[in-house]
C-alpha positions in Angstrom: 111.0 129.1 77.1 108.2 127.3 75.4 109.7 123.8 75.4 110.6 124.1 79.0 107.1 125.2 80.0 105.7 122.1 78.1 108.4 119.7 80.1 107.0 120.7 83.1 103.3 120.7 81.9 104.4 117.1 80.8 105.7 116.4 84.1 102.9 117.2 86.3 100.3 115.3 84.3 102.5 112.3 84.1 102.4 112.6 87.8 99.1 113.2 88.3 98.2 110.1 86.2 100.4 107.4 88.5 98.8 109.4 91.8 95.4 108.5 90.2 96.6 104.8 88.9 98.1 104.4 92.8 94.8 106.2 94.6 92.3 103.4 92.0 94.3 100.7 92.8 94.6 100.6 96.9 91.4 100.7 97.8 90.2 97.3 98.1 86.5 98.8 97.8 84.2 99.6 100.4 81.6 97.3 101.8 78.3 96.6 100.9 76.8 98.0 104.1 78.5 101.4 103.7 77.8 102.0 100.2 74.2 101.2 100.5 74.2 104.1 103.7 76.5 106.2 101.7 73.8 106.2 98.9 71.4 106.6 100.5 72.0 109.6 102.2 74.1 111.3 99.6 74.3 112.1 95.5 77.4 112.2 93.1 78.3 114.4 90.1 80.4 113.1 87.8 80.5 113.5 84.0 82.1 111.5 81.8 85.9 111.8 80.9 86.5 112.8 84.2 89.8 111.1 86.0 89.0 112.0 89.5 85.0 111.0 89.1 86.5 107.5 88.0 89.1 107.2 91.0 86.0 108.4 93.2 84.2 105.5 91.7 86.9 102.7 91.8 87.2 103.5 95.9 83.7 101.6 96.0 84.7 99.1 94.0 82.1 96.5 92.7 79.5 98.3 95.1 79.7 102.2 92.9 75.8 100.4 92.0 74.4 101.4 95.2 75.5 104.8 95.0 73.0 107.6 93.4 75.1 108.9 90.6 74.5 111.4 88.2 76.4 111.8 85.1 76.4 115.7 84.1 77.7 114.5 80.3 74.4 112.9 79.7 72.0 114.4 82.2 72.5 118.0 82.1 69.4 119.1 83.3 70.1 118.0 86.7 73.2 119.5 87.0 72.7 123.1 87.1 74.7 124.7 90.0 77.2 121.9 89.9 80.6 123.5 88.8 83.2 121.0 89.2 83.3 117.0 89.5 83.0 114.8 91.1 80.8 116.6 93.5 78.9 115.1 96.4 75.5 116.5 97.6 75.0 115.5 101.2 72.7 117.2 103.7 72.1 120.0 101.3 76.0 120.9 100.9 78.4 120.1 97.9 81.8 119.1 98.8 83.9 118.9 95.3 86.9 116.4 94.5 87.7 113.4 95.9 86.5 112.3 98.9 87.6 109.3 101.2 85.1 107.0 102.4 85.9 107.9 105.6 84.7 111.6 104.9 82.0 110.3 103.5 80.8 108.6 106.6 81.4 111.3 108.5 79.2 113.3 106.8 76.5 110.8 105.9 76.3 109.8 109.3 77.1 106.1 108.2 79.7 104.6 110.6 
């Protein structure tokens, strides 16, 4: 019983791994313009180690700089209430996980 509950533990984070490989790697990034509004209007938990905080970031591609992130590993203090990551703090609500840009801009306001 044990071995096949490890096989299938084994399984599922082998293919949650590729989905995360696939999801980083076709997104192109997002633009300039919409990271800076995204940014703007908007904060990001993550913490280090985190596989979904890094696909989260990869979706912006070379423009993640414009985006107000906080990294719970390292700044603790400004993370009480946050339970999960990555989180996203926009208009007063969290949404937790992974969210698509165009999500984002829904809920930023920033078409």
């Amino acid at each position: 019983m044990k071995k096949k509950s490890w096989i299938t533990l084994a399984v599922i984070g082998i293919v949650i791994l590729i989905a995360v490989i696939i999801l980083t790697r076709s997104h192109p990034g997002t633009s300039e313009e919409i990271a800076k509004c995204i940014g703007k209007h908007s904060e990001l938990y993550i913490q280090l180690g985190c596989s979904a905080c890094q696909a989260q970031e990869n979706m912006f591609g070379k423009n993640t700089k414009y985006l107000t992130i906080i990294d719970c590993w390292f700044e603790r203090e400004k993370c009480s209430g946050i339970e999960y990551t990555p989180t996203w703090i926009i208009k007063g609500e969290k949404y937790t996980g992974v969210q698509s840009i165009e999500t984002l801009q829904n809920l930023t306001g920033c078409k």
